[in-house]
N, C-alpha and C positions, 0 to 999 in steps of 0.2 A: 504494500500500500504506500501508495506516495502522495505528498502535496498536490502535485497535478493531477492527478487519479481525481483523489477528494475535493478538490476545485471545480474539475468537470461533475461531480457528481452533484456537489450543491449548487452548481449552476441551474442544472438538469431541474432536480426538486420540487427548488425554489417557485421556478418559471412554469416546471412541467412543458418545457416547448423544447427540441430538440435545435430549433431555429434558433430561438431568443439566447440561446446557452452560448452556439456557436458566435451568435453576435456581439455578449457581455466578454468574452472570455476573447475574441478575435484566433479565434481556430476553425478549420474547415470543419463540414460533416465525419468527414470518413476518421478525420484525430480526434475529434470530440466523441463517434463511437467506439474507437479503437481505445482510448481510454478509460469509458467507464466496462467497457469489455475485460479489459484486463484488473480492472481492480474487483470487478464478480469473478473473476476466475482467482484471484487471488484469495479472497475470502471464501469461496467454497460455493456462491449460489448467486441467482440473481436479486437483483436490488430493486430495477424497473421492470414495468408492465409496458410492454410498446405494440401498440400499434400503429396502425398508417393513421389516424385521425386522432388519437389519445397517447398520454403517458402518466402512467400511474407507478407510483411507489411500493414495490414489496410489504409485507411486514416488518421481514429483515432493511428494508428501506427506511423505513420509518422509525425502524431503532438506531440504525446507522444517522439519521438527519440530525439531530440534535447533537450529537457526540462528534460529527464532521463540522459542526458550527462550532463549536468547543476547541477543538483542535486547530482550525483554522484560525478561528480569532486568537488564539495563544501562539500560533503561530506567527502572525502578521506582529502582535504586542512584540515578541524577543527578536521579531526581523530589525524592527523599530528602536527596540532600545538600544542592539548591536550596530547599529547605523549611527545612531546619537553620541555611542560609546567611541567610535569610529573616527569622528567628524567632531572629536570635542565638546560637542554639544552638551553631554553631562560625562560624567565620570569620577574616578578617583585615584587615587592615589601615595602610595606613601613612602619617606624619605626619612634617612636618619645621618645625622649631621654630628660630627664633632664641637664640641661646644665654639669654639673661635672662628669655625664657619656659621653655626647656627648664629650664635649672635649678634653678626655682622653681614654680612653678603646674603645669606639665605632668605632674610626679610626682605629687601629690596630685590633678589630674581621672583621671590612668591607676589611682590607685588604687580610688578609688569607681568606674570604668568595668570593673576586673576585678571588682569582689565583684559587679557587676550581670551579667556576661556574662563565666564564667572561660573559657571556649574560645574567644575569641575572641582571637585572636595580635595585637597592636600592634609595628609596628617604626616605631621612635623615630630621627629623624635628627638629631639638634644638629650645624644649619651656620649658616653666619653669614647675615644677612638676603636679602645678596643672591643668594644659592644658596636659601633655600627658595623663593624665587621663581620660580627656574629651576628646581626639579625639580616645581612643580606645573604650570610651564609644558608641561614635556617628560613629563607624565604618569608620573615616576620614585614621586611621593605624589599621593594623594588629597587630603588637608588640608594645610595648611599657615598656620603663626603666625608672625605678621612685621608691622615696621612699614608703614602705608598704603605700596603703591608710588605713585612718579610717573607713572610709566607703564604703568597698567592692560589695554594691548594683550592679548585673550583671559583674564585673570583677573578673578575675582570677588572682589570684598572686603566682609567684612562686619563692622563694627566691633566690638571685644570691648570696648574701654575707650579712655580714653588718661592717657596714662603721662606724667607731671611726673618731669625729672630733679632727682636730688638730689646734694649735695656727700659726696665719701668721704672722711671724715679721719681722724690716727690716736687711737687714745683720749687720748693725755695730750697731743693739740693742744690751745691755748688755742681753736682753731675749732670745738671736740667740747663747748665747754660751752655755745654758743651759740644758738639758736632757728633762726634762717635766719645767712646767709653772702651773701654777692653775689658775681659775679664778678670784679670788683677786687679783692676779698680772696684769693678763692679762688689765684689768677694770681699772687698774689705767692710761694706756694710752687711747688715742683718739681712739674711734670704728670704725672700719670702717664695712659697713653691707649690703648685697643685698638687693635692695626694698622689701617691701611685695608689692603682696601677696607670696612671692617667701618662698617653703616651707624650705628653707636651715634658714632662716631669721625666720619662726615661729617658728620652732624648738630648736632653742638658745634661744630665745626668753622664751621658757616653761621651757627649761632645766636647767633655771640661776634663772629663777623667785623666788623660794623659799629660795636659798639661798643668792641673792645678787641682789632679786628685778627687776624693771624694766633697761634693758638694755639701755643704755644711746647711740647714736648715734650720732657721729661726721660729719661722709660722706656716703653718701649712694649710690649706682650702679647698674645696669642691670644686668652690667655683671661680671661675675667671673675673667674672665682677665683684666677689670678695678681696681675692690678691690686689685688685687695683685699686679697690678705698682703703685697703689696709698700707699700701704703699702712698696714696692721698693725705693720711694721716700720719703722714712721714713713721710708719712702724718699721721701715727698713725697703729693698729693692726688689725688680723681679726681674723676670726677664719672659717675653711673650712674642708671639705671632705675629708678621709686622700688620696682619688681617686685623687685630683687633686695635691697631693706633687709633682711631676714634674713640675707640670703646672708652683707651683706657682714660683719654685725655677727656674727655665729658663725664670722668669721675672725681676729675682734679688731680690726675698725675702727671706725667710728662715722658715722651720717648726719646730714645735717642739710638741712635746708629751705634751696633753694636760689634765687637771686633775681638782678634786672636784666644781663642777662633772665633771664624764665624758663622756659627751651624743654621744648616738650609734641612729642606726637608722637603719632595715632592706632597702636592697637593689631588688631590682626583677623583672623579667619579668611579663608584663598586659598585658592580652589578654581577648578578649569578653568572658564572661562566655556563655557554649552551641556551643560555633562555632569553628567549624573545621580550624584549621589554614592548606593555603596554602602548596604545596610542597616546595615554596621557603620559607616561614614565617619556617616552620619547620626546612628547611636546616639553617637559619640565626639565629634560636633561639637556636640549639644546637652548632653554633660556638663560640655562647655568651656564654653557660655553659662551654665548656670545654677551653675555653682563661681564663672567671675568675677561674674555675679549676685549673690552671695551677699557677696564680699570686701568690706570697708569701702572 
């Protein structure tokens, strides 16, 4: 039994006219017979009663008509929604973000992504790097913004940038008036450091080690917007994503060019390795390329 079977057949019904069928549906005689012939051969019996001046309904007709309306119109409804889904028209979607993208860049690509597609639902996960890794492993998101993993095992990485960290200091430090800072400098004040496992925290952590050992921590926080009013309130220094320099300085700190060394770190879109991303995972992963496209 197939769609077109059951299309000619509630044309037929409906009308009861072998003509009016062939005219609603724009198919000759002999395929508008030739189909409700095969869908009685398919179910075991016939459906119509035909004559050369009449067409009447089986019984087996008549239990089939209501359940062919059912069918068809459920069918036409998920043709419909698949189309809309298709065409952006509605949809959804969902992404998880490292925190220094989430609270930076992610806001302003989601906002020109709603005025281009407003029925489209985005749900936003700000987790720390190495959780968005695992939720686009465990198919929990579609996208996912993080730094490069080590180990690529089924994900996809496609680079978006890379990120030069900068030093956070407070505004009336003597370090707030100066061009770059070095990590000898920086180290002589109190640390301030995201917990681990948080990969912003491993990363300083590797990148210092050779030259100036293990990193000494004074305070430590979840969150990014913590470290930066804690370093506002002159508690001591950080060191961050140069993604989040607005952030930190609309909390009252100050950045600066940061140096020997100077640790970098790929930036990028993860996605399941082998799996087709959505029409909206698509729409939302190219407004992410061409927004950091645009960034200085």
């Amino acid at each position: 039994m197939t769609v077109k079977q059951l299309r000619a057949f509630l044309a037929v019904a409906q009308s009861l006219s072998f003509a009016q069928a062939c005219e609603r549906l724009h198919l000759s005689q002999p395929a508008l017979s030739l189909a409700i012939k095969n869908l009685e051969e398919s179910l075991g019996g016939p459906l119509l009663l035909r004559t050369t001046r009449s067409v009447a309904l089986t019984a087996e007709g008549e239990l089939l008509l209501p359940i062919a309306r059912r069918l068809l119109a459920d069918w036409d409804n998920t043709e419909e929604l698949l189309r809309q889904h298709f065409t952006l028209q509605l949809g959804q979607v969902a992404i998880a973000a490292m925190p220094s993208f989430a609270g930076n860049l992610l806001p302003v690509a989601l906002k020109g992504f709603r005025e281009r597609h407003p029925k489209v639902n985005v749900a936003v996960h700000d987790v720390i790097n190495e959780q968005v890794v695992e939720m686009v492993r465990n198919r929990r998101v579609e996208l996912g913004v993080a730094f490069e993993p080590g180990n690529l095992d089924g994900i996809d990485f496609q680079p978006l940038y890379t990120d030069r960290f900068v030093a956070v200091v407070p505004a009336d430090s003597p370090l707030a008036a100066r061009n770059e800072v070095d990590w000898a400098q920086l180290l002589e004040e109190h640390f301030i450091a995201l917990q681990r496992p948080s990969a912003v925290r491993l990363l300083l952590e590797e990148s210092i080690a050779a030259q100036h050992g293990k990193l000494r921590v004074a305070f430590e926080s979840h969150q990014l917007v913590t470290v930066g009013r804690m370093v506002a309130q002159g508690l001591g220094v950080s060191a961050v994503p140069s993604l989040c320099i607005q952030q930190m300085q609309e909390l009252g700190a100050r950045c600066v060019a940061l140096s020997a060394p100077v640790v970098e770190q790929r930036v990028g879109l993860l996605s399941l390795q082998g799996h087709r991303l959505s029409a909206a995972a698509q729409a939302l992963a190219e407004t992410l390329r061409a927004l950091v496209d645009r960034q200085p």
